[in-house]
N, CA, C and O atoms as a Maestro MAE file, in Angstrom:
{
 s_m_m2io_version
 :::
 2.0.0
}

f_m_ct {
 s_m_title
 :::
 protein
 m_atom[340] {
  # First column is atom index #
  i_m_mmod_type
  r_m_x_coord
  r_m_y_coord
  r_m_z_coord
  i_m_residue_number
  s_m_chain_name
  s_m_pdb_residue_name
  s_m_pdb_atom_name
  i_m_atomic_number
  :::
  1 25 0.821 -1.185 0.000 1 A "UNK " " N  " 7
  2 3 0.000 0.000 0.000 1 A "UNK " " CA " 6
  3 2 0.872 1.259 0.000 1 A "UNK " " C  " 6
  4 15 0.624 2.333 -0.549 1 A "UNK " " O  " 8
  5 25 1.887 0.931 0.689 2 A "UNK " " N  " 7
  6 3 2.458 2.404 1.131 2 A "UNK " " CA " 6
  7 2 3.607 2.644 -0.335 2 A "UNK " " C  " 6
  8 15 4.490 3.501 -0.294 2 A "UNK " " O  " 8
  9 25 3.460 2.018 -1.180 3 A "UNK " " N  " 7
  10 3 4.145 2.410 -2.833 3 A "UNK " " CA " 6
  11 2 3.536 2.997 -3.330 3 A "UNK " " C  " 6
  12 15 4.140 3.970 -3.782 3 A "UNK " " O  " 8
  13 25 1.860 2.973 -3.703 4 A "UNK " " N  " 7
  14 3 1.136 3.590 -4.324 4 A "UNK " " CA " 6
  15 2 1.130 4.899 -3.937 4 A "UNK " " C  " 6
  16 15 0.520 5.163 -2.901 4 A "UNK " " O  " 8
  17 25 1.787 5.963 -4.664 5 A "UNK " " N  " 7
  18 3 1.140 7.442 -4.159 5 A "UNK " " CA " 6
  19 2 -0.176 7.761 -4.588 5 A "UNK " " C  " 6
  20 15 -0.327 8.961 -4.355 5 A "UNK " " O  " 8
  21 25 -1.288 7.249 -5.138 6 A "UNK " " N  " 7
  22 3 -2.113 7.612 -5.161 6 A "UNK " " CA " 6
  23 2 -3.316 7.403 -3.648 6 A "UNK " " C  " 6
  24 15 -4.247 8.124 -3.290 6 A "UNK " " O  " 8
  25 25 -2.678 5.890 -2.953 7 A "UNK " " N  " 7
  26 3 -3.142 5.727 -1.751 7 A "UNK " " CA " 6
  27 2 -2.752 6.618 -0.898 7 A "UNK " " C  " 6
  28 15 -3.438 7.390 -0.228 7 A "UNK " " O  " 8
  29 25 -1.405 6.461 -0.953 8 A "UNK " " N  " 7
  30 3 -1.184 7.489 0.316 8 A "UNK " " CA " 6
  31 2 -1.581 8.649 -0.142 8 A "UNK " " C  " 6
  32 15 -1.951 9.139 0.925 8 A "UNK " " O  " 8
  33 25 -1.770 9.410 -0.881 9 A "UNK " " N  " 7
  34 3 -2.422 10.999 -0.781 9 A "UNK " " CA " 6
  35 2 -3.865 11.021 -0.757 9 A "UNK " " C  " 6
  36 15 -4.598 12.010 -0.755 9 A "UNK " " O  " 8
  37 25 -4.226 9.589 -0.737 10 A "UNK " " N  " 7
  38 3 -6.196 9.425 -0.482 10 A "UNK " " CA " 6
  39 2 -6.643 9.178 1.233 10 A "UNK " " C  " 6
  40 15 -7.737 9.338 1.773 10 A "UNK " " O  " 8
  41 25 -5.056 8.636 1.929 11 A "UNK " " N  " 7
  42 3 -5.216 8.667 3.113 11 A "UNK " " CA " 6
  43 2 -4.930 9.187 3.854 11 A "UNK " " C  " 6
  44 15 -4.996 8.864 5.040 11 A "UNK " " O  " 8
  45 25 -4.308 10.661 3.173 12 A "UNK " " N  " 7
  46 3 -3.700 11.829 3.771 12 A "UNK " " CA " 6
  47 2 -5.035 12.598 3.966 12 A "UNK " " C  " 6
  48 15 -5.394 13.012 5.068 12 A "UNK " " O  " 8
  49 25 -6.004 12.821 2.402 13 A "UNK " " N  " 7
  50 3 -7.085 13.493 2.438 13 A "UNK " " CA " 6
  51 2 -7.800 13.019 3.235 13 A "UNK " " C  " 6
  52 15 -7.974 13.925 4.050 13 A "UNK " " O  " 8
  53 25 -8.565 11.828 3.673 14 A "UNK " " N  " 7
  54 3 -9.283 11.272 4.310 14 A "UNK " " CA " 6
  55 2 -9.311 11.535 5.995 14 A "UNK " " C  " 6
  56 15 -10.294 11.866 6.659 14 A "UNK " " O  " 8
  57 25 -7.986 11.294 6.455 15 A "UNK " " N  " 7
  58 3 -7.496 11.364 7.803 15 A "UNK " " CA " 6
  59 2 -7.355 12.776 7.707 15 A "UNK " " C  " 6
  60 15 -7.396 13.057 8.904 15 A "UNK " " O  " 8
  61 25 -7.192 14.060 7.001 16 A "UNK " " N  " 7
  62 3 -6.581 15.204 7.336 16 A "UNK " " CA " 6
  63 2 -6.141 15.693 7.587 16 A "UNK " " C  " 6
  64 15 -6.309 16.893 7.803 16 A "UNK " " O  " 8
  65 25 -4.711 14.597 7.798 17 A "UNK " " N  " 7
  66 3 -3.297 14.671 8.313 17 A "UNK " " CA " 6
  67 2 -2.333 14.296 7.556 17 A "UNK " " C  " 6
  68 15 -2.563 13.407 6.737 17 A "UNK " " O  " 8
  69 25 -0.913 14.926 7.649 18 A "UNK " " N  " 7
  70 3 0.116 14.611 6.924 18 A "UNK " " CA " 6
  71 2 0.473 13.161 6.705 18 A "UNK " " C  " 6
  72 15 0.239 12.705 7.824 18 A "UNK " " O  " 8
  73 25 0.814 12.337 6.106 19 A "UNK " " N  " 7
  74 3 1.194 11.235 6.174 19 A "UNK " " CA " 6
  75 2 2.578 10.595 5.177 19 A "UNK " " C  " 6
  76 15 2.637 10.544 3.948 19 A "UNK " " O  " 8
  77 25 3.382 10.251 5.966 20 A "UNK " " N  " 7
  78 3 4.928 10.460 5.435 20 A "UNK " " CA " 6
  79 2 5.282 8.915 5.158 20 A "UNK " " C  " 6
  80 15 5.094 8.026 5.989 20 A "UNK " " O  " 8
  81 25 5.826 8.716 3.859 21 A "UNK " " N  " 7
  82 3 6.077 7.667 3.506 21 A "UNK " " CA " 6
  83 2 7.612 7.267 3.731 21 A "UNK " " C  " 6
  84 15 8.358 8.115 3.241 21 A "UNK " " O  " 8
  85 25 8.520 5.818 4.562 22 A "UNK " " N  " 7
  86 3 9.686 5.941 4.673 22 A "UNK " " CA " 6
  87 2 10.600 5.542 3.416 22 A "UNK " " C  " 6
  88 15 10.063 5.311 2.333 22 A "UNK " " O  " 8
  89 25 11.492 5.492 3.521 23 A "UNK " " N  " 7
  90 3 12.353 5.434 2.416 23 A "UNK " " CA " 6
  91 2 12.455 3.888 2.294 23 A "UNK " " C  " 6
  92 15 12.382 3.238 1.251 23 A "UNK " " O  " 8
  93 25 12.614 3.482 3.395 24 A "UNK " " N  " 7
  94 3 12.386 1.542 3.726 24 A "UNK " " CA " 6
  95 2 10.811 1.374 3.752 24 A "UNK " " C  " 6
  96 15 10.023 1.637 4.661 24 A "UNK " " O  " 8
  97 25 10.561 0.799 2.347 25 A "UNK " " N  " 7
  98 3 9.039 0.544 2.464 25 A "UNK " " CA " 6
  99 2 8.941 -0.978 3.333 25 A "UNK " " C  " 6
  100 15 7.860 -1.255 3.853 25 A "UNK " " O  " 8
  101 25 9.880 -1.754 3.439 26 A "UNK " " N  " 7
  102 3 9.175 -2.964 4.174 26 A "UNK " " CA " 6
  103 2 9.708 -2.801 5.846 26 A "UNK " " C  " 6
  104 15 10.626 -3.283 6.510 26 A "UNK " " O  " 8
  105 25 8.872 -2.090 6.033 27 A "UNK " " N  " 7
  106 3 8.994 -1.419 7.583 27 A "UNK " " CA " 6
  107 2 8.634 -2.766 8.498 27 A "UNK " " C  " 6
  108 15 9.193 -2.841 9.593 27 A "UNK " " O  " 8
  109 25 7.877 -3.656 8.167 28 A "UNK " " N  " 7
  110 3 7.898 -5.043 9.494 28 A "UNK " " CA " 6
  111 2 9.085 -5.620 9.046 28 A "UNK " " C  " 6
  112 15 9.574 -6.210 10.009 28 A "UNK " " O  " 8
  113 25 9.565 -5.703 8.374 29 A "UNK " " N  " 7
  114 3 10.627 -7.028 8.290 29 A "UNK " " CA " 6
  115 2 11.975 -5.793 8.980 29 A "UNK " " C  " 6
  116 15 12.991 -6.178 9.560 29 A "UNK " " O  " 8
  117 25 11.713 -4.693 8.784 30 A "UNK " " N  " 7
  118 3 13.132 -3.521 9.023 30 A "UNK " " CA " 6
  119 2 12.576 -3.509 10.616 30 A "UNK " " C  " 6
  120 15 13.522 -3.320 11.381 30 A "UNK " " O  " 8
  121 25 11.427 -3.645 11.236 31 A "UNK " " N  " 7
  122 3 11.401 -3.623 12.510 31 A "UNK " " CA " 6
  123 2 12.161 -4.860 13.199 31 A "UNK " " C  " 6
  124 15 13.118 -4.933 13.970 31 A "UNK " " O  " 8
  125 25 11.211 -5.918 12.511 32 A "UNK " " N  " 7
  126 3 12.124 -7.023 13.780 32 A "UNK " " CA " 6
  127 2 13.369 -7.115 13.427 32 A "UNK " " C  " 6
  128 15 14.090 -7.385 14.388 32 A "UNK " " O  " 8
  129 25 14.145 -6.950 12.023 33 A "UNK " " N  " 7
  130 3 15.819 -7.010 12.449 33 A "UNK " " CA " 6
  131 2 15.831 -5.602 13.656 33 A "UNK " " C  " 6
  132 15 16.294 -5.764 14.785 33 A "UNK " " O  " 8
  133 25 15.452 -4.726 13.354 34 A "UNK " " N  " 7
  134 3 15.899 -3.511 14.525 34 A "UNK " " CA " 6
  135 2 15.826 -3.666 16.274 34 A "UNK " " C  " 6
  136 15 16.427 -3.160 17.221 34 A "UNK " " O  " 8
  137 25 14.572 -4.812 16.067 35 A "UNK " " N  " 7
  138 3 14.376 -5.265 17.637 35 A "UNK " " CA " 6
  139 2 15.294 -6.230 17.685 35 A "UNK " " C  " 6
  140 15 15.873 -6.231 18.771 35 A "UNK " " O  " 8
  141 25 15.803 -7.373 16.654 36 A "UNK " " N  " 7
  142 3 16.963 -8.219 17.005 36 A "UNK " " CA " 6
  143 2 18.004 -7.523 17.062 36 A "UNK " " C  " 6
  144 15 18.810 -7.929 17.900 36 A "UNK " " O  " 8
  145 25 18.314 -6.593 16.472 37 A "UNK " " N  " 7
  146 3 19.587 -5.766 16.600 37 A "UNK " " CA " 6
  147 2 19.951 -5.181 18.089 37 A "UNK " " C  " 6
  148 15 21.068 -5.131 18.604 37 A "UNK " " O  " 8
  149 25 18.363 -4.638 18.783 38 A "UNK " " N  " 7
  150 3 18.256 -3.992 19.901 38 A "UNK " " CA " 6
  151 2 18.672 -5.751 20.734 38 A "UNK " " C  " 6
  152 15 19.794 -5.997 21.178 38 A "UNK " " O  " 8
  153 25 17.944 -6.375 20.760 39 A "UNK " " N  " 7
  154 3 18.633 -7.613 21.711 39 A "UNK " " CA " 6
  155 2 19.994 -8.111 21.779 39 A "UNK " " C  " 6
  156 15 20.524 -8.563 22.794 39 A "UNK " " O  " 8
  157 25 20.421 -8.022 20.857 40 A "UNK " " N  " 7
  158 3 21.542 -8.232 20.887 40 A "UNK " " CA " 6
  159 2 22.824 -7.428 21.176 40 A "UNK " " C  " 6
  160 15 24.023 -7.660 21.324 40 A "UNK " " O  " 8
  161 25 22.080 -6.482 21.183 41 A "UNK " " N  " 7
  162 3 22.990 -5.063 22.043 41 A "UNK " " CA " 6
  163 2 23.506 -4.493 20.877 41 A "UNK " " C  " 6
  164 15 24.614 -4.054 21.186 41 A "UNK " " O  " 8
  165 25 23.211 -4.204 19.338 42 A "UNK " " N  " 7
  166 3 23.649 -3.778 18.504 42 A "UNK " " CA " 6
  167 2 23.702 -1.868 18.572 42 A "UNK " " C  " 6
  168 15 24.464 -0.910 18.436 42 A "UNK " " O  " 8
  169 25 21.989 -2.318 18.948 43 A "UNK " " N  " 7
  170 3 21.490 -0.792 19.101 43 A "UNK " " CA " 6
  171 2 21.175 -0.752 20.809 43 A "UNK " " C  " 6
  172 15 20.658 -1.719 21.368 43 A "UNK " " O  " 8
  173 25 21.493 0.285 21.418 44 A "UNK " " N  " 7
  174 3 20.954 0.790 22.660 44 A "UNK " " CA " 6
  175 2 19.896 1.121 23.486 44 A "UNK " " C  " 6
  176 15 19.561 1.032 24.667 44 A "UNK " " O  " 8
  177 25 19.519 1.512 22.489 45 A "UNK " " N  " 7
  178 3 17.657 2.009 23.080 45 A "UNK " " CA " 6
  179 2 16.650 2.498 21.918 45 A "UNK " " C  " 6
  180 15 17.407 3.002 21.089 45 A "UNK " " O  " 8
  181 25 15.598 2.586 21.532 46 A "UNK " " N  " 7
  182 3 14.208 2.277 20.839 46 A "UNK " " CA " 6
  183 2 14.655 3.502 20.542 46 A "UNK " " C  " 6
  184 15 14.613 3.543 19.313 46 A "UNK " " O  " 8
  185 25 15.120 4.681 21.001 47 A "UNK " " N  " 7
  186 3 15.523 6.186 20.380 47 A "UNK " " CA " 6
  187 2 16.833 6.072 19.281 47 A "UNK " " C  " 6
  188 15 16.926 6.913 18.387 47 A "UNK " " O  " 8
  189 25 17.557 5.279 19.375 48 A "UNK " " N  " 7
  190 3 18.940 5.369 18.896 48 A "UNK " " CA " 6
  191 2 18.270 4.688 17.254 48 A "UNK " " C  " 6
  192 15 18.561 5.176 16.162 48 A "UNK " " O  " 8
  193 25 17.328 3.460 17.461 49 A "UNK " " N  " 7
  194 3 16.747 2.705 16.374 49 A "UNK " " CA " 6
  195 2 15.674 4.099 15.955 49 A "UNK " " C  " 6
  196 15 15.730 4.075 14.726 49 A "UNK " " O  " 8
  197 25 15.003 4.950 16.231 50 A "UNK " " N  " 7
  198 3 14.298 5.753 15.737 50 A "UNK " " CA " 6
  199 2 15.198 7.112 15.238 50 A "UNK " " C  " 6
  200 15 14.598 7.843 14.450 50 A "UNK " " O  " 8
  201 25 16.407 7.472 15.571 51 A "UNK " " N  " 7
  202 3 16.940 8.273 14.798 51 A "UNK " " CA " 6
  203 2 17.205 7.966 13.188 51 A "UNK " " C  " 6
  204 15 17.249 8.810 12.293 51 A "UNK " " O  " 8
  205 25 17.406 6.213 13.034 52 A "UNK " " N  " 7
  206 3 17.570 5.774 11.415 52 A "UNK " " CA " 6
  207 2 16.501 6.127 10.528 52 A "UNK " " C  " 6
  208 15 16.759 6.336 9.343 52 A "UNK " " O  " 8
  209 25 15.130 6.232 11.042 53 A "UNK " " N  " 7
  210 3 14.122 6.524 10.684 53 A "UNK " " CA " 6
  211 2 14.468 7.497 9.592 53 A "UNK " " C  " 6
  212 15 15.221 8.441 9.832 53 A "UNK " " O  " 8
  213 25 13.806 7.252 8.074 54 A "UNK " " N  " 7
  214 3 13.821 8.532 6.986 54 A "UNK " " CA " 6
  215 2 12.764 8.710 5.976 54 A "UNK " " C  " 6
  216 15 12.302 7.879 5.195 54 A "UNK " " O  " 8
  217 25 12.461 9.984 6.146 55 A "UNK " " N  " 7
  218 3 11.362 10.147 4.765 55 A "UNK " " CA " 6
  219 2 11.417 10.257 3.813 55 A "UNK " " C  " 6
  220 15 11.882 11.370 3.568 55 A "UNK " " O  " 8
  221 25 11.180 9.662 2.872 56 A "UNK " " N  " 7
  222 3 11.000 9.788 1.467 56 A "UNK " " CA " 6
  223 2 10.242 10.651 0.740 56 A "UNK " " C  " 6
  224 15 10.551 11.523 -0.072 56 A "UNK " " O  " 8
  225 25 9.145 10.249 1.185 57 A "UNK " " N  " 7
  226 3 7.829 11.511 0.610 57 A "UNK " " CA " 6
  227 2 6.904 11.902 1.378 57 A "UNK " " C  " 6
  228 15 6.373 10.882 1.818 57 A "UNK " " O  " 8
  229 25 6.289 13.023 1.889 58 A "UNK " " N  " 7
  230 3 5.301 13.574 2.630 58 A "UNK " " CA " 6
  231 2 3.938 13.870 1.461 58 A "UNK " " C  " 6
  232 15 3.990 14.429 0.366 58 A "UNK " " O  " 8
  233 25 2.967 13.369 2.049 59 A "UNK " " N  " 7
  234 3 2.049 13.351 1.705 59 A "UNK " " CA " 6
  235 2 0.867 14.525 2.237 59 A "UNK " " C  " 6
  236 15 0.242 14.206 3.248 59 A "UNK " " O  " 8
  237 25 0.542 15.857 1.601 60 A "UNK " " N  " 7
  238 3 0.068 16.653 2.583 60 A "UNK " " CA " 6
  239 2 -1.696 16.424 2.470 60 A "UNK " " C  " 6
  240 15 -2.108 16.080 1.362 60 A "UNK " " O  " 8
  241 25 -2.474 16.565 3.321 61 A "UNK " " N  " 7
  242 3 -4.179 16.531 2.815 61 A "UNK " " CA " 6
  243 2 -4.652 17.663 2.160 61 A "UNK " " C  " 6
  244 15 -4.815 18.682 2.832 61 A "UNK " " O  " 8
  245 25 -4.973 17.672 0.643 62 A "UNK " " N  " 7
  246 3 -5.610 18.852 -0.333 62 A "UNK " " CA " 6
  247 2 -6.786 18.126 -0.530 62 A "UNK " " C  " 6
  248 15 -6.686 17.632 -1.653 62 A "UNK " " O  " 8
  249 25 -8.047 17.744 0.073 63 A "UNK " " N  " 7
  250 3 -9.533 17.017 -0.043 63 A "UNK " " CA " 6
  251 2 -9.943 18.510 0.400 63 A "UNK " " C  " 6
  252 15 -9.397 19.133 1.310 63 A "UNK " " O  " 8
  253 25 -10.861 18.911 -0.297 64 A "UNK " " N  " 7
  254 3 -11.904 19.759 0.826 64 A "UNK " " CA " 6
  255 2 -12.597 18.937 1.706 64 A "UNK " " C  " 6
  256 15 -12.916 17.757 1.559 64 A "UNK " " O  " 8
  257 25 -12.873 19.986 3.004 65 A "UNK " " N  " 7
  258 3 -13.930 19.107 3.931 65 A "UNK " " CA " 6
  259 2 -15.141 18.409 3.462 65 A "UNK " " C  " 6
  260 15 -15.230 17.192 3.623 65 A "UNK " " O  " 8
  261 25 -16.159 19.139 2.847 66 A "UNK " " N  " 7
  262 3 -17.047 18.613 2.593 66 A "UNK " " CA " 6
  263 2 -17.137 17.712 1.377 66 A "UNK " " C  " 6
  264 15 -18.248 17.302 1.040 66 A "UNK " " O  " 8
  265 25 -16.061 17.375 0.697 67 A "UNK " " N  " 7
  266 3 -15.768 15.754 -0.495 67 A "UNK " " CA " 6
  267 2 -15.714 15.060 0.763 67 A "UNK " " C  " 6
  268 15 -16.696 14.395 1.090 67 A "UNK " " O  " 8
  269 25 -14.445 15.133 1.716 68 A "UNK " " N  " 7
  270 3 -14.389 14.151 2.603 68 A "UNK " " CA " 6
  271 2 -15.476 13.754 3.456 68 A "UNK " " C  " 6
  272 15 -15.639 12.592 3.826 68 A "UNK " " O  " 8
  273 25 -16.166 14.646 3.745 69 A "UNK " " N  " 7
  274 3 -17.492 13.935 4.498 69 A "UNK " " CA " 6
  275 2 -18.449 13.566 3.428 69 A "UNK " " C  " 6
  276 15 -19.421 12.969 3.893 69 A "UNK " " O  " 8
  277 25 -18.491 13.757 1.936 70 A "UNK " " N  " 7
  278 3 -19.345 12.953 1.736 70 A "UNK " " CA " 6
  279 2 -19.041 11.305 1.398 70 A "UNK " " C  " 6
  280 15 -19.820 10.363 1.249 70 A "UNK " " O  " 8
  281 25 -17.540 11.392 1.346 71 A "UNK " " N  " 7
  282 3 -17.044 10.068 1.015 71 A "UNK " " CA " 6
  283 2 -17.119 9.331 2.013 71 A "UNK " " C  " 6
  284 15 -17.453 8.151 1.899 71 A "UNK " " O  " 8
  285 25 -16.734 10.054 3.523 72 A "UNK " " N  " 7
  286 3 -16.926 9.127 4.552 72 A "UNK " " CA " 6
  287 2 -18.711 8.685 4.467 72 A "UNK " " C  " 6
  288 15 -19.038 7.523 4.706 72 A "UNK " " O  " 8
  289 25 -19.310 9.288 4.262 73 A "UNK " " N  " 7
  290 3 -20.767 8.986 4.897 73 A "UNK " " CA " 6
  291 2 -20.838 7.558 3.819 73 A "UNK " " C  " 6
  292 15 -21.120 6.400 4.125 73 A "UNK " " O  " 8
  293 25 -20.443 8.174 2.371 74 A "UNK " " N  " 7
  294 3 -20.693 7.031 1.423 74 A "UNK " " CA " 6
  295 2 -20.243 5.717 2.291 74 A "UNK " " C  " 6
  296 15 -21.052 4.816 2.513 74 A "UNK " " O  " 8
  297 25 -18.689 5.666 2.838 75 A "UNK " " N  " 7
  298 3 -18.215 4.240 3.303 75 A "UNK " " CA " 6
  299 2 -19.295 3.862 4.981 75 A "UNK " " C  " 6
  300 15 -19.300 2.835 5.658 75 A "UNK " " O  " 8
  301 25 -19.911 4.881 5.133 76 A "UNK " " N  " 7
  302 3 -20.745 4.485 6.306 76 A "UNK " " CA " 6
  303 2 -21.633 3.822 6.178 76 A "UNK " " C  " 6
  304 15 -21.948 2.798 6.784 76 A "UNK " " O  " 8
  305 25 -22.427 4.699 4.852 77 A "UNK " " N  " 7
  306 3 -23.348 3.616 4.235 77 A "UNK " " CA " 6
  307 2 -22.817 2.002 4.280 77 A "UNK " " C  " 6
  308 15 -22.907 1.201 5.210 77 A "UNK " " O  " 8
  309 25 -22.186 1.811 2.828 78 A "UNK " " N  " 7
  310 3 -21.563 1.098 2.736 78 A "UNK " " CA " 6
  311 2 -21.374 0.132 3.916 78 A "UNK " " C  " 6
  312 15 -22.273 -0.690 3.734 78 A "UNK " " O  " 8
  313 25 -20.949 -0.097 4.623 79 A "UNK " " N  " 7
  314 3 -20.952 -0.552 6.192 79 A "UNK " " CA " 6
  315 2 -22.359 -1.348 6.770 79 A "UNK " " C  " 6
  316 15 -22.524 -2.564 6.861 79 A "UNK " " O  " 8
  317 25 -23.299 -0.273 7.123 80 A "UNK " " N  " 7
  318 3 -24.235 -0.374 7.341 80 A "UNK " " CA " 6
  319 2 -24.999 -1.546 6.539 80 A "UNK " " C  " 6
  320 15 -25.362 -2.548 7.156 80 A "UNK " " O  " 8
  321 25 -25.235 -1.413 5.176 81 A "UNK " " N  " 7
  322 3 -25.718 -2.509 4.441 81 A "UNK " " CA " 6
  323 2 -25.250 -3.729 4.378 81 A "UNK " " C  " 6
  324 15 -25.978 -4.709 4.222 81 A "UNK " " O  " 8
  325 25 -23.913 -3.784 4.501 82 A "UNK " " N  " 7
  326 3 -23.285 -5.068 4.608 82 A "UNK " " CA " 6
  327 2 -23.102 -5.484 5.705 82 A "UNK " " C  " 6
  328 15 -22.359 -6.458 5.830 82 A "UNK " " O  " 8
  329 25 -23.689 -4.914 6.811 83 A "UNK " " N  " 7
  330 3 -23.708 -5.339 8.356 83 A "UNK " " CA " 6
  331 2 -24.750 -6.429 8.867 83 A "UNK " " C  " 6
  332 15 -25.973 -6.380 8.731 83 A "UNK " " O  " 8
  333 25 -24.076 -7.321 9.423 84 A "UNK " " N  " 7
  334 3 -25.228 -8.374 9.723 84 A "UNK " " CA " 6
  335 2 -25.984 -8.168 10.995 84 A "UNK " " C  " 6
  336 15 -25.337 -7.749 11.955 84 A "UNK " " O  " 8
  337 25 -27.467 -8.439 11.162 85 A "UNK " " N  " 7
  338 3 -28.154 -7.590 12.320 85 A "UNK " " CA " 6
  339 2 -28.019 -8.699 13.302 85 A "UNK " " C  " 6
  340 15 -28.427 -8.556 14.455 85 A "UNK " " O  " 8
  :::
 }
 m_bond[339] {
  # First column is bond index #
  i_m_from
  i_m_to
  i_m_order
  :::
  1 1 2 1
  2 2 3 1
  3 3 4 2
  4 3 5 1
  5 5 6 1
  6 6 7 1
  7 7 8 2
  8 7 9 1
  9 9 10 1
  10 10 11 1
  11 11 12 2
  12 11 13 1
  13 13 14 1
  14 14 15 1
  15 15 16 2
  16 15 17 1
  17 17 18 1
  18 18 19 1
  19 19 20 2
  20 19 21 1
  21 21 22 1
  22 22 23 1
  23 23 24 2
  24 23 25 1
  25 25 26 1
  26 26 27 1
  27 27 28 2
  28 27 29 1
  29 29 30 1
  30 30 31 1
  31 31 32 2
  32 31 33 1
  33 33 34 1
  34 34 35 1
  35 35 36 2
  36 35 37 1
  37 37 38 1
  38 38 39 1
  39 39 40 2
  40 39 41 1
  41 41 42 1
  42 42 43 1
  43 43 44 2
  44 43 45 1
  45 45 46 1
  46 46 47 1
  47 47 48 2
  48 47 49 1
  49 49 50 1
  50 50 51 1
  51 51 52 2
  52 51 53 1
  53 53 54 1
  54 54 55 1
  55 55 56 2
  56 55 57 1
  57 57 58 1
  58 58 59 1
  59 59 60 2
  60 59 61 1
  61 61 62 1
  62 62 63 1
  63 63 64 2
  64 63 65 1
  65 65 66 1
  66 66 67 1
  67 67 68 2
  68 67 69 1
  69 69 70 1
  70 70 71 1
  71 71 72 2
  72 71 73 1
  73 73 74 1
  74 74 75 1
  75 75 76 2
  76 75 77 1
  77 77 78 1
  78 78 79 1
  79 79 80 2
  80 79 81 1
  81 81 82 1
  82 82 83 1
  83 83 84 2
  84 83 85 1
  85 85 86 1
  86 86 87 1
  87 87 88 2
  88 87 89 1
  89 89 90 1
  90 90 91 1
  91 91 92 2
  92 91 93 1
  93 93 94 1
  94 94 95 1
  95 95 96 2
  96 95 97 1
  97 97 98 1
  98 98 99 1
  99 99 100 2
  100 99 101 1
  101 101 102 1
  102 102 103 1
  103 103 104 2
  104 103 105 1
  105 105 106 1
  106 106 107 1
  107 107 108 2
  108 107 109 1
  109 109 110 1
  110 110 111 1
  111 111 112 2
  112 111 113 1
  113 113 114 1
  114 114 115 1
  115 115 116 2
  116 115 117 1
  117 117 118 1
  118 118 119 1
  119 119 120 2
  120 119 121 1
  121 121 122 1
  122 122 123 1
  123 123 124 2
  124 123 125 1
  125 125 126 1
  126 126 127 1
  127 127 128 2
  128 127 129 1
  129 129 130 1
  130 130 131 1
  131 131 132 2
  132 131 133 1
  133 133 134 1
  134 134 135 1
  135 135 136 2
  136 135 137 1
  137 137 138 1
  138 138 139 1
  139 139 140 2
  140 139 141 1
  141 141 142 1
  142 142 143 1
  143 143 144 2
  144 143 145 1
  145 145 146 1
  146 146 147 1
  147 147 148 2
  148 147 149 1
  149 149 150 1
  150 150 151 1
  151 151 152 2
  152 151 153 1
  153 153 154 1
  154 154 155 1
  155 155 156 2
  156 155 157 1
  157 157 158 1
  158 158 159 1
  159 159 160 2
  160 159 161 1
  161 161 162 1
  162 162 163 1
  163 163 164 2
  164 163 165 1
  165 165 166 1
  166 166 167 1
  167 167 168 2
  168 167 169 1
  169 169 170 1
  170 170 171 1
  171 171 172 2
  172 171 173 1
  173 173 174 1
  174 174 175 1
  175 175 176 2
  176 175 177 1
  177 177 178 1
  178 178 179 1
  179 179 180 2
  180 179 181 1
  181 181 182 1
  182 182 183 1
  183 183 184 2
  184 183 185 1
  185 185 186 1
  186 186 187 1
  187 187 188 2
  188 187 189 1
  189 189 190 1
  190 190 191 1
  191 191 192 2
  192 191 193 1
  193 193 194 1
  194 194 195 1
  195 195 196 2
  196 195 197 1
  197 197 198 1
  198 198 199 1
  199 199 200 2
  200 199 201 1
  201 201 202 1
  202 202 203 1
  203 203 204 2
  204 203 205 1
  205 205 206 1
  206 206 207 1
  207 207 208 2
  208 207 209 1
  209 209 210 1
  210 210 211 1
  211 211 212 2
  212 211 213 1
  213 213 214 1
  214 214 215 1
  215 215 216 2
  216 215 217 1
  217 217 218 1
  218 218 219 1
  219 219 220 2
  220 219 221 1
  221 221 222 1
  222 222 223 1
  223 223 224 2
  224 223 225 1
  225 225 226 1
  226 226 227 1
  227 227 228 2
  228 227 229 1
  229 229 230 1
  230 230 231 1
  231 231 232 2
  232 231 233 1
  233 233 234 1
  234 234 235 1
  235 235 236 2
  236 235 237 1
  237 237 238 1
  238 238 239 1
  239 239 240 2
  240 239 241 1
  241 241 242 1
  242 242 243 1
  243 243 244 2
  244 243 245 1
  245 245 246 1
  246 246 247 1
  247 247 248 2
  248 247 249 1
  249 249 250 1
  250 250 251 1
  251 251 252 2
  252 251 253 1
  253 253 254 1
  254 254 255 1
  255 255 256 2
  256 255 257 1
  257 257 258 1
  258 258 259 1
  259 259 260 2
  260 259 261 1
  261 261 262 1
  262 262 263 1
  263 263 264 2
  264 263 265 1
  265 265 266 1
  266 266 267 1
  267 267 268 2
  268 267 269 1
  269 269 270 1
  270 270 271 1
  271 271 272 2
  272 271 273 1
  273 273 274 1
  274 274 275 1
  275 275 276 2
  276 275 277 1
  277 277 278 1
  278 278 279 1
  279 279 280 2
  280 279 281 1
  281 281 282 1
  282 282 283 1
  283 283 284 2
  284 283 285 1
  285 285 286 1
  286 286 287 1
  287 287 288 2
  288 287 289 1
  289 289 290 1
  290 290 291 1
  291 291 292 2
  292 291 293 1
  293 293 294 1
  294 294 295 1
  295 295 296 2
  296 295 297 1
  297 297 298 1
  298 298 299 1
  299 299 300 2
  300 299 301 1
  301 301 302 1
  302 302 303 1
  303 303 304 2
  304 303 305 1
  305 305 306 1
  306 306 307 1
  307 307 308 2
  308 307 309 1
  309 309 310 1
  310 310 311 1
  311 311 312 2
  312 311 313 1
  313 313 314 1
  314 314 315 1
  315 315 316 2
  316 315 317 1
  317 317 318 1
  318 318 319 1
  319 319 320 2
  320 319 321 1
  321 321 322 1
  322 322 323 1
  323 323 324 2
  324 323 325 1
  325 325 326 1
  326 326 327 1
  327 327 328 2
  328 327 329 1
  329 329 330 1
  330 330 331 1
  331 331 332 2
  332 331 333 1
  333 333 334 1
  334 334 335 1
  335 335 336 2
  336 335 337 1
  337 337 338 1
  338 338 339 1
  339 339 340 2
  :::
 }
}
C-alpha cells in the first residue's frame, strides 16, 4: 500500500493529516531485524533505532472538507448494508 502514491495521498485526504512515507518501504521485516539488533545489544535504546528513521515523501491533505465527508458517509453507508443484524 504504502508504494502507491495515489493511496497514500487518499489517506492523507481522508485522515486530514500529513502522512509520510519511509524510504524503507518494508517497515515489518526492518522492525524485527531492529528489535533483534536492539537484543543483541547492537542498538541501545528504541531512540537510537528511531533516529535511522527517513522520509522519502510527505504526503500533505488537499480534499476539501465537505468531499471528505461525503465520502466518509458514502463508506458508512456502505458498512451499514453489509452489516449483519
Amino acid at each position: 500500500m504504502v508504494k502507491n502514491s495515489w493511496v497514500m495521498q487518499f489517506l492523507a485526504d481522508m485522515l486530514g493529516v500529513q502522512v509520510d512515507r519511509p524510504t524503507i518501504l518494508e517497515t515489518t521485516a526492518l522492525g524485527a531485524a531492529y528489535l533483534a539488533g536492539l537484543r543483541l545489544g547492537w542498538y541501545q535504546t528504541l531512540e537510537e533505532i528511531e533516529q535511522l528513521w527517513r522520509c522519502e515523501k510527505s504526503f500533505m491533505p488537499k480534499m476539501e472538507e465537505a468531499a471528505r465527508e461525503q465520502l466518509y458517509q458514502g463508506w458508512l453507508d456502505a458498512v451499514s448494508r453489509v452489516r449483519s443484524t
